[in-house]
C-alpha positions in Angstrom: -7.5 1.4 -2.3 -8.7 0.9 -5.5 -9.0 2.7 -8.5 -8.2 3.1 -12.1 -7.5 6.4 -14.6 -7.2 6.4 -18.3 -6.0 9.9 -20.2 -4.8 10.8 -23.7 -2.8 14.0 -24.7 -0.7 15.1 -27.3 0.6 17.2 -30.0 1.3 17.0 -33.6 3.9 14.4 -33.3 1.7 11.7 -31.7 -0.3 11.3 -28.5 0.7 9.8 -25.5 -2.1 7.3 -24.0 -1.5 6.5 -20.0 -3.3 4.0 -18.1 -3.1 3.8 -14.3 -4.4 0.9 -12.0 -4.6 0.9 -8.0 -4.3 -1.8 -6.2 -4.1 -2.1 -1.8 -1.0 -2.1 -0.4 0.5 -1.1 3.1 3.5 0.3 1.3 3.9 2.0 -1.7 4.9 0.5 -4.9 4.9 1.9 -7.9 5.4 0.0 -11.4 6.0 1.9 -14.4 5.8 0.4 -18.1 6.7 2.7 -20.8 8.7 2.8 -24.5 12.2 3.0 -24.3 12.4 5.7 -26.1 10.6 7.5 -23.1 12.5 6.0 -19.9 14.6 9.3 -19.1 11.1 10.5 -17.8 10.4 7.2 -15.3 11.9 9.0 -12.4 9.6 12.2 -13.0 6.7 9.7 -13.5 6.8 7.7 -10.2 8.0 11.3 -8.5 4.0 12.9 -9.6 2.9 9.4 -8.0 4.2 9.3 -5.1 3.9 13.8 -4.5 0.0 12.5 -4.5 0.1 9.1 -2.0 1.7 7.4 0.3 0.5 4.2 0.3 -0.8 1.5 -2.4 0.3 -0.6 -5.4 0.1 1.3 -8.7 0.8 -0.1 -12.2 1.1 2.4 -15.1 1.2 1.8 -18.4 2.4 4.6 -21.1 1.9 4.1 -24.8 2.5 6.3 -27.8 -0.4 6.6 -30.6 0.7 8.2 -33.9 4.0 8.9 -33.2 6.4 9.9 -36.3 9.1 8.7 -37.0 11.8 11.8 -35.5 14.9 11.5 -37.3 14.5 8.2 -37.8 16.9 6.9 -40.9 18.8 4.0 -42.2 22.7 4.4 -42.3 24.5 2.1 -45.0 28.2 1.7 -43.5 29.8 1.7 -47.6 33.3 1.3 -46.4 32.3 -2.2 -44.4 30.2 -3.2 -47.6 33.4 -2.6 -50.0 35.2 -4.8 -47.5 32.9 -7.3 -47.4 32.1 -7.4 -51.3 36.0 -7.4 -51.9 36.2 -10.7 -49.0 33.6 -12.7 -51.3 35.5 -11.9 -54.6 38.6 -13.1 -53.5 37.1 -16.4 -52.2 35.3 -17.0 -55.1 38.4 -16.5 -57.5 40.5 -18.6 -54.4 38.4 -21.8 -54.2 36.8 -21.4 -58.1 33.3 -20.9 -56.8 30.3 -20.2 -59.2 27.4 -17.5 -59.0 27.5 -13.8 -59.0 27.8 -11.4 -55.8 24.5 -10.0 -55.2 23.1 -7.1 -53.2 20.9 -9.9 -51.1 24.3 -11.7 -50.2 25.6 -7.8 -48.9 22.5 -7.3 -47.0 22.9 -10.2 -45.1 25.0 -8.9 -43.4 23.6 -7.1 -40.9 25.9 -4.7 -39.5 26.3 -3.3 -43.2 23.1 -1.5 -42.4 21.9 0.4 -39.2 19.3 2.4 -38.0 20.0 6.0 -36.6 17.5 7.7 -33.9 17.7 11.2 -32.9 17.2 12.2 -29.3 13.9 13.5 -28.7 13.7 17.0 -26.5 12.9 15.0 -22.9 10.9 18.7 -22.0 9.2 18.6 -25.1 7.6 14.9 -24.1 7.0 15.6 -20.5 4.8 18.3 -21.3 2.4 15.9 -23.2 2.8 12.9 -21.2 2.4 15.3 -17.5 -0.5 16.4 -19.0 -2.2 13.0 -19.7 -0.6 11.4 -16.4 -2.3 14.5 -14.2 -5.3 14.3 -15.5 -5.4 10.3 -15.0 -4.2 10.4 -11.5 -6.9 12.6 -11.1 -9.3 10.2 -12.4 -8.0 7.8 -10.2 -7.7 9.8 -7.5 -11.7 10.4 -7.5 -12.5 6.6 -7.5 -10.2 6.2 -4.3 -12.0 8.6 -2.6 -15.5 7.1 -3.3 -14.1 3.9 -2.2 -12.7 5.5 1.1 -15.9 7.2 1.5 -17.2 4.0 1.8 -14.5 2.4 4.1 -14.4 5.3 6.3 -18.3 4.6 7.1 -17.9 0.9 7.8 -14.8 1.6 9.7 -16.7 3.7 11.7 -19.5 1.6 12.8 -16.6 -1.5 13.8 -15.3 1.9 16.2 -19.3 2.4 17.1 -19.8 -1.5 18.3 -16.4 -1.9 20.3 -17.3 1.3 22.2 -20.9 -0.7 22.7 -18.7 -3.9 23.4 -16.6 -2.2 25.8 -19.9 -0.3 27.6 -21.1 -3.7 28.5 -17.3 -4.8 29.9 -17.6 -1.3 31.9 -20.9 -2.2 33.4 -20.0 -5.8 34.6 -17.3 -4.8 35.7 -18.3 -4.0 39.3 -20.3 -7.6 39.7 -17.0 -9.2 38.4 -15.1 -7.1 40.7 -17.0 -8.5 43.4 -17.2 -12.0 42.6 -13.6 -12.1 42.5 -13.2 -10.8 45.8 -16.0 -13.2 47.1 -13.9 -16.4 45.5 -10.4 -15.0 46.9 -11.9 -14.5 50.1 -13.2 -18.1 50.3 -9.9 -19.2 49.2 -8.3 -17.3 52.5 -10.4 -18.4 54.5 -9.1 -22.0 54.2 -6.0 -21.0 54.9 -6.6 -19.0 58.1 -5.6 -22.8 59.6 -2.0 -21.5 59.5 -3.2 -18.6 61.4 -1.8 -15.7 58.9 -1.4 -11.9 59.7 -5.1 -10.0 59.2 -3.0 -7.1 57.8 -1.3 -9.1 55.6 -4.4 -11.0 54.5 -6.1 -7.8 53.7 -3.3 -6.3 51.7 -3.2 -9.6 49.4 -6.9 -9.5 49.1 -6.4 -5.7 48.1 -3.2 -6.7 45.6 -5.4 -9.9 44.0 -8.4 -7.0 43.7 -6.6 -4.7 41.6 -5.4 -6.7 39.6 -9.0 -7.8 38.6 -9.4 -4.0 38.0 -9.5 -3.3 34.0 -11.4 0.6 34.6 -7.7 1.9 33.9 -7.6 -0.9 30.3 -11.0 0.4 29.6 -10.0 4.2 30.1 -7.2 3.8 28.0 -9.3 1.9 24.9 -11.8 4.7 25.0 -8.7 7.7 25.2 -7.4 5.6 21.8 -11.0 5.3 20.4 -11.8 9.2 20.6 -8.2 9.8 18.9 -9.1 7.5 16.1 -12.2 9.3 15.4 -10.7 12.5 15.4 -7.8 11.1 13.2 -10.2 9.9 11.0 -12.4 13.2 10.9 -9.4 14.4 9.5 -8.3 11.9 6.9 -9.6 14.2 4.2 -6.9 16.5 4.5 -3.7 15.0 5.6 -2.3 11.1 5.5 -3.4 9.2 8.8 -3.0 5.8 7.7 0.0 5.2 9.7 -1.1 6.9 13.0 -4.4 5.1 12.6 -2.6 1.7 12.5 -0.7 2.6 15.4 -3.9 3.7 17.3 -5.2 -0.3 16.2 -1.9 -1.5 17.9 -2.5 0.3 21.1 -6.6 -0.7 21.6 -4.9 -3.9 20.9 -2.9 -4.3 24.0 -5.5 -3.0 26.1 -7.8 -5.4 24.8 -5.4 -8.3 25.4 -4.9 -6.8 29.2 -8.8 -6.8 29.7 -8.9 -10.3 28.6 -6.0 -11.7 31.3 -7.3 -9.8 33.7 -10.8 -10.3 33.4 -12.5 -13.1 35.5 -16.1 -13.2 33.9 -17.1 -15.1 30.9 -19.8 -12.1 29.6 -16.5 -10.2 29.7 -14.8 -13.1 27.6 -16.9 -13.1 25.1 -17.0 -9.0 25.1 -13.3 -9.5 24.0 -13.7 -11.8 21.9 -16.1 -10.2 19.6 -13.7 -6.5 20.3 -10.9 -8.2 18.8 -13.1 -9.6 15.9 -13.8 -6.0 14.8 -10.1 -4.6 15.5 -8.6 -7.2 13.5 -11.1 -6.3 10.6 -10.9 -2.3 11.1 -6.9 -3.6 11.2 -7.2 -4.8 7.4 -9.3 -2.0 6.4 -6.8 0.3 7.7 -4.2 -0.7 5.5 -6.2 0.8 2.7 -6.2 4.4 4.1 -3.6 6.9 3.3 
């Protein structure tokens, strides 16, 4: 799902400003952009992630206001310059060349002169920057769940008009039941000409019957229908996103059994519009943890 947290937090050496964006995902990817002074602490960063969810794309971006500069200095490497200074002298007394040696011809040279960083205490930082990445994933964290309010409701009225949808297979189911055996009896009774076995006749009525029968399908979808409700009862307090896509997968199948089987066009279109709603509750699903 979703969402978005900004923080700030710091202490007298600068404050640490982190910005976190959610984005759907079935997976969970998490993208961290930070200073490079601070990249020790990416593994701890994506770790606080992903303690909190399981599934969804998140960018965060980490940036450092009012930092000083820690041990920050220039180093002048006055053994290189000597050598350097000493290199130009001899060429210009060599090959007769005019003009003095000046401290902008030295400086060109750029590995005369170096900048030195100190290591920052990694513990110290992480006690700033956790502070501000808590507090945004918090943030975050509440817009998701305002979101999967929202999601949860809709999904929950797609579950309300399948179980309609499949009411209406369940109670033309009988009439189609007995169509079919009308039509295959029909059919046999051309055939009698070849004079088969009554036993036999009956038993392949009976086998081409059952196999008309969806009550077991319909069972089955409503079995998978009461579990998603119940998973979803409980989505506040545990990650169901996986089970519920299972639960899609297996009312699904039974949906695609109903529709071979079935020999009545009400029924047809039944599935039809079923299918419709599970392949949206399907992409909805994706969202949930």
């Amino acid at each position: 799902m979703t969402g978005f947290g900004r923080k700030e937090a710091g202490d007298a050496a600068g404050r640490v400003v982190i910005e976190i964006r959610s984005l759907n995902n079935r997976y969970l990817d998490i993208q961290v952009k930070m200073p490079r002074g601070l990249a020790m602490l990416e593994p701890r960063v994506k770790k606080a992630v992903q303690d909190r969810f399981s599934r969804g794309r998140f960018d965060i971006f980490i940036t450092r206001n009012g930092e000083k500069e820690k041990g920050a200095k220039l180093l002048v490497n006055e053994e290189l310059a000597g050598q350097y200074v000493a290199v130009l002298r001899d060429l210009k007394a060599r090959f007769g060349l005019k003009g003095d040696i000046e401290l902008s011809t030295v400086a060109a040279f750029q590995d005369i002169v170096s900048v030195s960083e100190t290591m920052e205490d990694p513990e110290q930082i992480w006690q700033v920057l956790s502070t501000a990445l808590l507090r945004s994933l918090e943030e975050l964290d509440r817009m998701r769940s305002e979101e999967g309010a929202a999601l949860a409701r809709d999904i929950m009225a797609r579950i309300g008009t399948i179980d309609l949808l499949a009411g209406s297979i369940q109670t033309r189911v009988p009439e189609s039941l007995e169509r079919a055996r009308k039509r295959m009896t029909e059919t046999l009774n051309r055939l009698m000409a070849e004079q088969p076995d009554p036993i036999r006749l009956s038993q392949e009525i009976a086998i081409l019957s059952e196999r008309t029968d969806v009550a077991e399908e319909l069972t089955r979808l409503g079995s998978h229908m009461n579990q998603f409700r119940s998973l979803m009862m409980a989505a506040t307090v545990e990650a169901v996103g996986r089970k519920l896509d299972f639960l899609i997968q297996e009312m699904g199948r039974e949906v695609n059994t109903i529709a071979s089987k079935a020999m009545d066009a009400e029924i047809s279109l039944d599935v039809v519009n079923i299918k419709a709603e599970l392949e949206k509750i399907r992409e909805q699903v994706q969202n949930i943890e």
